[in-house]
N, C-alpha and C positions, 0 to 999 in steps of 0.2 A: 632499559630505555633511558634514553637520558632527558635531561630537564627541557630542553629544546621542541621535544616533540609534544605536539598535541592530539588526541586521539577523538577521532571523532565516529559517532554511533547514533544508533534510533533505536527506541523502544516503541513500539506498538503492544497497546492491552486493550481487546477489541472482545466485546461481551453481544458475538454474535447470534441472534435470534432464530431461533428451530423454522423447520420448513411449518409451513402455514397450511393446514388442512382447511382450506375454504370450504369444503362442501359442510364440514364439522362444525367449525365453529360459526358458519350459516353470517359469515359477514357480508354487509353491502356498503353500500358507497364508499365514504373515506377508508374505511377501515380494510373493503373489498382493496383496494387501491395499494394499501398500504403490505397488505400480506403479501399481491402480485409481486412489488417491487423486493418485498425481502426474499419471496421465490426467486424472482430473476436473480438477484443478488448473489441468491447460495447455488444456483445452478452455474453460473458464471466461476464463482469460487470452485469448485468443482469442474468446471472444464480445465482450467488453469490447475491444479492438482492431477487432473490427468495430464496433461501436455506436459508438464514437469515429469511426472513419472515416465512416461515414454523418451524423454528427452527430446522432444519436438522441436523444428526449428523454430517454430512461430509459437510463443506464449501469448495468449491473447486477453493481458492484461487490461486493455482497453474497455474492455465489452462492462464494465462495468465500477463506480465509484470505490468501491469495497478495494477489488481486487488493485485499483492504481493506487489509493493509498497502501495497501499490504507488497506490494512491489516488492522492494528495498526486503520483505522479511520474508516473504516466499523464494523468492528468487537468487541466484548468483552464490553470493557466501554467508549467507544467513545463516543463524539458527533459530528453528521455532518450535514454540512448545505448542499445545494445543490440548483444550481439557474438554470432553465433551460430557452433557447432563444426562442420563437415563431416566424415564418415569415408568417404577417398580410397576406402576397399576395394570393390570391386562388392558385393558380398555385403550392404555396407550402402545400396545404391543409393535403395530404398523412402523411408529415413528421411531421406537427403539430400534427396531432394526435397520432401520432408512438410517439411523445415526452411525450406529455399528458398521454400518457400509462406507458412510463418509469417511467414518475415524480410519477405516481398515485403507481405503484410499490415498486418504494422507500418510498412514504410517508407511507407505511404497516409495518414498519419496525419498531422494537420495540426493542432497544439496553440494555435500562436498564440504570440506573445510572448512571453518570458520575465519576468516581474515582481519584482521583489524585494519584500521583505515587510521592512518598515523598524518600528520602535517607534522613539517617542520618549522619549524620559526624562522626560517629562509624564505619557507613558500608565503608564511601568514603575516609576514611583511611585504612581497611582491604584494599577495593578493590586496593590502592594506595602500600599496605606492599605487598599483592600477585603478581602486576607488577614486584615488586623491587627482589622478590625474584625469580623469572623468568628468569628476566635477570639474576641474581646473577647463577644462575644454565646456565642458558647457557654460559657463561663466563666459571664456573668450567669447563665444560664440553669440551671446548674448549679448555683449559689448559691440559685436563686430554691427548685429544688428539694430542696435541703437544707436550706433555712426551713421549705417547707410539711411535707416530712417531721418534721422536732423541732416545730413546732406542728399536728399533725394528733392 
């Protein structure tokens, strides 16, 4: 690679929270609230993990914050790791396995090559002259209307 090029990338490190046994942990109000939302959250994540796996035309990254910021690392030419927690105790046996389903889910998933995303120092001077002349125009423009305002 030569000195010219710039290589540009995202890391996401997302320390996402277990599905929410409302009836269990007997939560209500804010907290009721707050478990819905990481449910929706992880069922969303989870539709988007099926749609990927099937290769669907429509990934329906929208449906949820989670999944539009994770874009860019689920999708196209990502790679993603993904670490899931198990709790050894029977008592949590339900969730264990609800986890193991998710995990087995995602491991279905077949993204494809890894690609790098390179700029040249051609482009990152364009990109750098189309800022400047940006501003340069809004500036004009500003002038323009500070003329017709003192001549109106």
């Amino acid at each position: 690679m030569s000195e010219a090029a710039v290589l540009i990338g995202c890391l996401h490190l997302v320390d996402l929270a277990g599905s929410q046994r409302v009836d269990k942990s007997e939560a209500v109000g804010e907290r009721l609230k707050e478990a819905q939302h990481i449910n929706k959250s992880l069922s969303v994540l989870g539709d988007v993990i099926s749609a990927l796996a099937q290769k669907s035309s429509h990934i329906p990254y929208r449906n949820s914050k989670l999944t539009q910021v994770l874009q860019d690392s689920l999708g196209g030419h990502a790679k993603t790791l993904m670490f899931v927690h198990i709790n050894p105790e029977q008592n949590a046996l339900g969730e264990t396995i609800s986890t193991l389903k998710f995990a087995e889910r995602v491991a279905s998933i077949e993204l494809g090559a890894a690609q790098s995303h390179k700029e040249t120092c051609e482009i990152k001077e364009l990109k750098e002259e189309i800022s400047n002349l940006k501003l340069t125009l809004g500036r004009k423009e500003a002038e323009l209307e500070q003329w017709r305002a003192g001549n109106a």
